[in-house]
N, C-alpha and C positions, 0 to 999 in steps of 0.2 A: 674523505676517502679512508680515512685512519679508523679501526673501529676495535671489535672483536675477532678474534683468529677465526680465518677462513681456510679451505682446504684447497687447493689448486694442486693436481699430479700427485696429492697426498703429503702434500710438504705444507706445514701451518705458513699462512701470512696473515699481517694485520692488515691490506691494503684491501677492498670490498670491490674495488672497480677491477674485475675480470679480465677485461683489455688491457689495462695498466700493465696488471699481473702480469700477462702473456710477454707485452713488449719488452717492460725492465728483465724480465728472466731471459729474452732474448739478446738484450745487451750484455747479461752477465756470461750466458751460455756461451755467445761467438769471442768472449774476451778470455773466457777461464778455458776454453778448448787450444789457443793457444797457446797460454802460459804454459798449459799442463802440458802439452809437447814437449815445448821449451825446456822447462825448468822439472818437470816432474810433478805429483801430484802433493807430495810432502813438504816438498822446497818450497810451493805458492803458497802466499799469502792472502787472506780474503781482501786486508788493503790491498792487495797489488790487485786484487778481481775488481775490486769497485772501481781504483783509479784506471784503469783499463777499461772498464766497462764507462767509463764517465759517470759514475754516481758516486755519492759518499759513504762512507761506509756505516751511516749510521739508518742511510735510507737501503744501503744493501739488506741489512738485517730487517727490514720492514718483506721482504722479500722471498729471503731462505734464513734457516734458524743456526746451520750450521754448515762449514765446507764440503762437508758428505754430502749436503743435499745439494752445492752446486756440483758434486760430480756424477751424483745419477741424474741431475737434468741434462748433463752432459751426454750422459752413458744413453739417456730417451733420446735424445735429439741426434745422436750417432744412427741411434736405431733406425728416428722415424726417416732420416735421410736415405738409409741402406734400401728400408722397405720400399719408398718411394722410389728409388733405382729399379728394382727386381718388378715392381709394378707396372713400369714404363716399360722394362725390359720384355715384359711377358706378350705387353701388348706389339711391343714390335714384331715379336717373333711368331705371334699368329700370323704375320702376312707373311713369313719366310719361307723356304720350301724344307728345312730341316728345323723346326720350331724349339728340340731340345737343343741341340748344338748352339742355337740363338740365343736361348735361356741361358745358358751356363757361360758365354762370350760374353752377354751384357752383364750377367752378374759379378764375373771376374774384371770384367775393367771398372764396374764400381770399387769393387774391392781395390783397387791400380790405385784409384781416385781418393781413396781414401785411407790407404793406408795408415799415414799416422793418426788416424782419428781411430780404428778397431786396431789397432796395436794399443792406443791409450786405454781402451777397453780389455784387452787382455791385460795391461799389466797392472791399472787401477782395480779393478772391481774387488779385489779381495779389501780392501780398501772402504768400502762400503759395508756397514748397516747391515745386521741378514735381510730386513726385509727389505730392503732396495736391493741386495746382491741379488735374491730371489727375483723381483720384478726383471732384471737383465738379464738373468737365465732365460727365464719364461719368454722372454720378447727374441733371443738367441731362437730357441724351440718354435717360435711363429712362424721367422724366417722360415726356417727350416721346413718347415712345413707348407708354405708355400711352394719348396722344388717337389714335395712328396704329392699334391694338387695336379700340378702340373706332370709329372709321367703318370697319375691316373687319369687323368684327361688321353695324354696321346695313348695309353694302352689301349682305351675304350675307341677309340677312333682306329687303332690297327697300325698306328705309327712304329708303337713299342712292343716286342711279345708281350707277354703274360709273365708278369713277377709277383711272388707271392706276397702279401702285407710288409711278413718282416724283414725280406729281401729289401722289398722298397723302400722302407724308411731307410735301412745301411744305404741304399744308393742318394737316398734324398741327404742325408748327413754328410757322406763323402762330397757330395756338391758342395754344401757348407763352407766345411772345412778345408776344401782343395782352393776354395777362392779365399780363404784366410792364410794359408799359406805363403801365398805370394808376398804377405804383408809382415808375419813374421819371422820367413825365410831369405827374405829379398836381399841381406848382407852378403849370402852367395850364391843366390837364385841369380841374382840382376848380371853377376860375373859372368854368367854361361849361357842365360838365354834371354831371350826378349819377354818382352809379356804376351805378344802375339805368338811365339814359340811355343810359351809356356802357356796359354791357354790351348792353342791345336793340340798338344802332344796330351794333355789333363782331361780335353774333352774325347779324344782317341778311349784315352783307357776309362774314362765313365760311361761311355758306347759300350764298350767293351764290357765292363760289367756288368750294363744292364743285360746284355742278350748272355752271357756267361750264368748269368743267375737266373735266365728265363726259366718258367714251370709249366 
């Protein structure tokens, strides 16, 4: 299995078997996404990632080359969990009878769900490499772009009025953002309202602006 450096997610391993790769980075990902809650991302240790993850630390390093690069498989696997939410969520909401209000419900209680995993993402990433800060950004703007998808769908159908391009993307970002907010507001969001409050009143006013900024 041992050979010459291979590229998996763009991070060097010396290990050739593909599946290996995938699994042990799976161990280390669900071990060091703890920690990093816990303890923070400066305080962990890569021993502390191996002996968590159950590997030694010398087959860790067969694996990733440095701690930066378990915290953007971190920061990927944040991601691919979110996108997977908003994917499931879209599909629920095509049988709904108000489809964006569905959309931005399911994606806010992933955001519920997840909290301290996109809080570790806002406060690690400057923390990262530019070009892994860069791959997080970009993967941020995907999401993101998935809500922009979706109210050009319902306009084209007669759901949504008519919003201009660059209206639309500010309303696709505010979605974003208003379901990260829960996550690193929540020290006095959670005092005053539910998160079912707090999604009714957020999807009120992203209604609200989409037809405010109709053309």
């Amino acid at each position: 299995m041992v050979g010459q450096k291979t590229e998996n997610k763009g991070i060097p391993t010396l290990v050739k078997n593909q599946a290996l790769v995938e699994q042990r980075r799976r161990q280390i990902v669900d071990a060091a996404v703890t920690l990093f809650i816990q303890n923070g991302f400066h305080k962990t240790t890569t021993r502390q990632i191996a002996q968590a993850s159950g590997i030694s630390i010398g087959s860790l390093y067969e694996y990733i080359a440095t701690k930066e690069d378990v915290l953007y498989l971190v920061c990927d696997a944040i991601h691919a969990e979110i996108e997977h939410g908003v994917a499931e969520a879209l599909e629920r909401a095509r049988k709904g009878r108000d489809p964006l209000a569905e959309v931005i419900r399911e994606y806010f209680m992933v955001c519920h769900q997840m909290n301290d995993h996109i809080l570790l993402i806002y406060q690690e990433t400057q923390s990262l490499p530019g070009k892994w800060r860069r791959i997080v950004l970009e993967n941020e703007i995907r999401i993101t772009g998935t809500f922009t998808r979706v109210l050009a769908d319902l306009m084209a159908t007669g759901a949504l009025p008519h919003i201009s391009p660059r209206k639309l993307d500010l309303v696709a970002h505010t979605i974003s953002v208003l379901g990260h907010m829960w996550t690193f507001r929540r020290w006095f969001l959670a005092n005053h309202y539910s998160v079912d409050e707090y999604i009714t009143l957020q999807t009120q006013n992203i209604l609200g602006m989409c037809h405010e900024n109709a053309s």
